[in-house]
C-alpha positions in Angstrom: 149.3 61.6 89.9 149.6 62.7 86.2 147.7 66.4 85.2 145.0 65.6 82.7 142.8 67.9 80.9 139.5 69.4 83.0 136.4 68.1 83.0 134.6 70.4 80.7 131.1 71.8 81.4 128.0 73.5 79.0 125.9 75.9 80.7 122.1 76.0 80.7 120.5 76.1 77.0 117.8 77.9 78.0 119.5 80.9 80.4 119.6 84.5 79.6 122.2 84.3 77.3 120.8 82.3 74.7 117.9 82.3 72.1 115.1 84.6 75.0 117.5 87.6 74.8 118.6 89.7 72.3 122.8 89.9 72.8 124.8 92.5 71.0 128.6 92.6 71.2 129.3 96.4 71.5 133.2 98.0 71.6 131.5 101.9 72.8 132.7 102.1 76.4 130.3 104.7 76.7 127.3 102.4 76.0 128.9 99.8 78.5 128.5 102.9 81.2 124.9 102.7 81.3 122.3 103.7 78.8 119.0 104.9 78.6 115.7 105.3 76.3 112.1 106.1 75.5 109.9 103.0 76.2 108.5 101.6 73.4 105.1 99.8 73.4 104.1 100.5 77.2 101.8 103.5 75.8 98.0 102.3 74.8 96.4 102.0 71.5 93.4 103.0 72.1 89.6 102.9 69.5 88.5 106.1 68.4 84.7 106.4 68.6 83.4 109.7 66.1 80.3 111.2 68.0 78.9 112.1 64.8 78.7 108.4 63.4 76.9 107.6 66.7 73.5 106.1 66.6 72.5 107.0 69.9 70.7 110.1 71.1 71.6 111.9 74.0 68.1 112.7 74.7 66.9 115.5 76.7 70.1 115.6 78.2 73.2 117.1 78.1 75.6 115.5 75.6 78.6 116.4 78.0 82.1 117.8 77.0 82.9 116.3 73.5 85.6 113.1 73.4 89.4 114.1 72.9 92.3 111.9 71.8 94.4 111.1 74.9 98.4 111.3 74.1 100.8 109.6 76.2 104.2 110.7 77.2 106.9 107.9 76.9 108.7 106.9 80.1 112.4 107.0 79.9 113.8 103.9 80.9 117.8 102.9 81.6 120.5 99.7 82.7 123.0 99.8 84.5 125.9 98.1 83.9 126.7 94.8 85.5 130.8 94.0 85.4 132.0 89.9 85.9 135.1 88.8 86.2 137.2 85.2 87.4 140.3 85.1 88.2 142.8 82.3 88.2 146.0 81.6 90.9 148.5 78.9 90.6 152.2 78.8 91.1 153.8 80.3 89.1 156.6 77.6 88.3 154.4 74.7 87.1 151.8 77.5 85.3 152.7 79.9 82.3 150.7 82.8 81.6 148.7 81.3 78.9 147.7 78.7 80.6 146.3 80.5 83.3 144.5 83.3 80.9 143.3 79.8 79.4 141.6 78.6 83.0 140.3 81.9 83.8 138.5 82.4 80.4 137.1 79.1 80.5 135.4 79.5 83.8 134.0 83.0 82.4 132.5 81.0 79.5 131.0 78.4 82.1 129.8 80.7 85.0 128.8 84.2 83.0 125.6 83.0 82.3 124.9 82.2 85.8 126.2 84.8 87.4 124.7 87.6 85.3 121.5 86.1 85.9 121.8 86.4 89.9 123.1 90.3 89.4 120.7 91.0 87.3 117.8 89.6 89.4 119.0 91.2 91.9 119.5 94.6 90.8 116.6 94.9 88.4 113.5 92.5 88.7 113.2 93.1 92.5 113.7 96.3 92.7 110.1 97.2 91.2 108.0 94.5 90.7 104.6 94.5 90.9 103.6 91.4 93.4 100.9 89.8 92.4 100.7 87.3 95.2 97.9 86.8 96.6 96.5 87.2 100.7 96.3 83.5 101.0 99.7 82.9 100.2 101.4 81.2 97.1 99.8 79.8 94.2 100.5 76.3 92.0 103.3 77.1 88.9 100.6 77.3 86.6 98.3 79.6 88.2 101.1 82.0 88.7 102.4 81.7 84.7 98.8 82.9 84.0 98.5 85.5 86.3 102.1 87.0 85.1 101.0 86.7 81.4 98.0 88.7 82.3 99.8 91.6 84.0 102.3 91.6 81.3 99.5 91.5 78.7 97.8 94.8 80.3 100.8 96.8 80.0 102.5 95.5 77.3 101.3 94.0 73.6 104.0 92.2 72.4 106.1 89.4 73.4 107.6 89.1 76.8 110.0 86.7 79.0 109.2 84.7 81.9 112.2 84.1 84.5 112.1 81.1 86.2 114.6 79.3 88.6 115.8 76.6 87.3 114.8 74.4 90.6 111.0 74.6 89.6 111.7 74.5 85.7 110.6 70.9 86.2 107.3 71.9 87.1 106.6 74.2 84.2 106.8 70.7 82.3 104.5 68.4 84.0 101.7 70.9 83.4 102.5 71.5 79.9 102.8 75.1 80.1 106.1 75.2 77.5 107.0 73.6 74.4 110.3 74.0 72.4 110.0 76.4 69.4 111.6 74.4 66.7 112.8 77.3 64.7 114.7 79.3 67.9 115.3 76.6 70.4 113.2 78.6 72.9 110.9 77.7 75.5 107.7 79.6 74.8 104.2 79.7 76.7 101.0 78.9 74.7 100.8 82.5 74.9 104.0 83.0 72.9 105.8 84.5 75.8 109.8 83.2 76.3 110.9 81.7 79.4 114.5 81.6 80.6 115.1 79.0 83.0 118.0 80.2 85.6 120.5 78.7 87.4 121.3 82.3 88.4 117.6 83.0 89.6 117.8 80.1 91.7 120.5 80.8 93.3 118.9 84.0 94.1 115.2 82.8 94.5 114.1 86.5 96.2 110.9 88.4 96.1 110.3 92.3 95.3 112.4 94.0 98.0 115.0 91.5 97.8 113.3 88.8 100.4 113.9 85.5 100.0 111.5 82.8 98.7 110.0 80.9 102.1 111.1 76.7 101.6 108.9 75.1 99.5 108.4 78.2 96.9 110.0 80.2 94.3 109.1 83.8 93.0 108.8 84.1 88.9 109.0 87.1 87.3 107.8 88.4 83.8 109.2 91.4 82.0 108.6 92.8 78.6 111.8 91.8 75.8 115.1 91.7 77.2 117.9 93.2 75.7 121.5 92.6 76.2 124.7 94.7 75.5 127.9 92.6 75.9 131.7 93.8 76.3 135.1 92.8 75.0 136.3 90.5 77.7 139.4 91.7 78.9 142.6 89.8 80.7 144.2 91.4 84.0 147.2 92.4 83.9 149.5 91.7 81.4 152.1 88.8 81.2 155.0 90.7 83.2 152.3 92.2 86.0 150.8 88.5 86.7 153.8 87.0 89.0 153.9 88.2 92.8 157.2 88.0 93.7 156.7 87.6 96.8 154.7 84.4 96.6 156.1 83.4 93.5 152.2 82.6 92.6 150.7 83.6 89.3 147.4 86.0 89.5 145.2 86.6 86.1 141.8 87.9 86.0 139.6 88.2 82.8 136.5 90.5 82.8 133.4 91.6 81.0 130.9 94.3 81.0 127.1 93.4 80.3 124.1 96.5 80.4 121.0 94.6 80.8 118.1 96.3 79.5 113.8 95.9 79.5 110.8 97.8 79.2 107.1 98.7 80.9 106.0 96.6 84.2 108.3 93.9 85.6 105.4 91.5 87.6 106.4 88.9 89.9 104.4 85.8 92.1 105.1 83.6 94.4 104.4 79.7 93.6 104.3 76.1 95.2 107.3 74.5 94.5 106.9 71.7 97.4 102.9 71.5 98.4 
């Protein structure tokens, strides 16, 4: 049979890699190693109330100590880094090396998105979620959206990202709870929050502690803005290395480094996916 060209592929528009995230090329290694910060925005504002300007008369009673400013120390926060790679094999007679760098960093483009989602799931938004399941058990999608943009909205004032798998992304649409922003391309909440719909996080479809989803439900999360550092991607080994002589087969990997980064409380639910 004659060798055509591949069947090309596009991955999710809405994933973590596109218009939800903030993703910065970076060529420090030593940012690429993990990094760390001061949380921004997870400390209160909080109304000052003058008790001289107060109306109110303590009476015969004792006024109490006198009202202080409250300060708050800002948590540090870090990522880890998250490394990907694919790797291509084919003999090494009917393949030349740039063919086979070619196949490998076309899958990367194809499955990055995907797979950094299920690391980073893993790794970061079960690891300390608040659950805010309830005793009786799952709720329906849009009970759970509101409940996560309530916990988010008590420890955080700005904008945040809801991460949803994308096997109940359908849901989210019969209930009208997101609508295209024509200016980005995102999905946003009537709230204003983002929402990333996963192939990853399906694939993954765990609860805090890392247990999985029981049939008929997924978990959502919500976390504060999402930021992403993104390596060179880098082709293993060079064109001499990539023949085993043995086999007479050809080997190349590519690879890339990502440090995936939010801030304050990471909130999670359970939902109805199947009632």
């Amino acid at each position: 049979m004659p060798l055509v060209t591949p069947i090309p592929g596009t991955p999710l528009p809405h994933g973590i890699l596109n218009a939800c995230t903030t993703v910065e090329d970076v060529e420090d290694t030593h940012e690429l190693l993990g990094v760390e910060w001061l949380a921004l925005g997870c400390c209160p504002v909080r109304e000052w109330r003058d008790p001289c300007a107060l109306d109110d008369s303590p009476g015969d009673e004792s006024p109490g100590e006198p009202p202080v400013k409250e300060f708050c120390r800002p948590e540090v926060e870090h990522a880890a880094p998250i490394t990907l790679y694919a790797g291509a094999e084919c003999g090494a007679l009917g393949w030349s090396y740039d063919e086979a760098v070619a196949h490998a960093q076309a899958t990367m483009a194809l499955g990055e998105q995907q797979a950094l989602e299920a690391a980073w799931w893993s790794r970061r938004l079960t690891a300390d979620a608040v659950d805010l399941t309830p005793e009786a058990g799952p709720v329906s999608v849009a009970q759970g959206v509101a409940a996560l943009e309530g916990c988010l909205a008590e420890s955080y004032g700005g904008r945040g990202v809801l991460h949803v798998p994308a096997g109940a992304a359908a849901l989210l649409g019969c209930c009208n709870l997101l609508r295209e922003d024509p200016e980005s391309g995102s999905l946003r909440t009537l709230a204003g929050n983002c929402a990333i719909i996963g192939a990853g996080y399906s694939a993954e479809n765990t609860g805090p502690g890392g247990f999985p989803a029981p049939p008929g439900t997924a978990w959502l999360y919500i976390t504060g803005p999402v930021h992403i550092r993104r390596g060179p991607l880098d082709t293993i080994p060079d064109r001499n290395a990539s023949v085993n002589i043995r086999t007479n087969d050809r080997r190349v990997l590519v690879e890339r480094t990502y440090v995936v980064g939010t801030t304050c409380t990471v909130c999670a639910i359970l939902v109805e996916v199947c009632p």
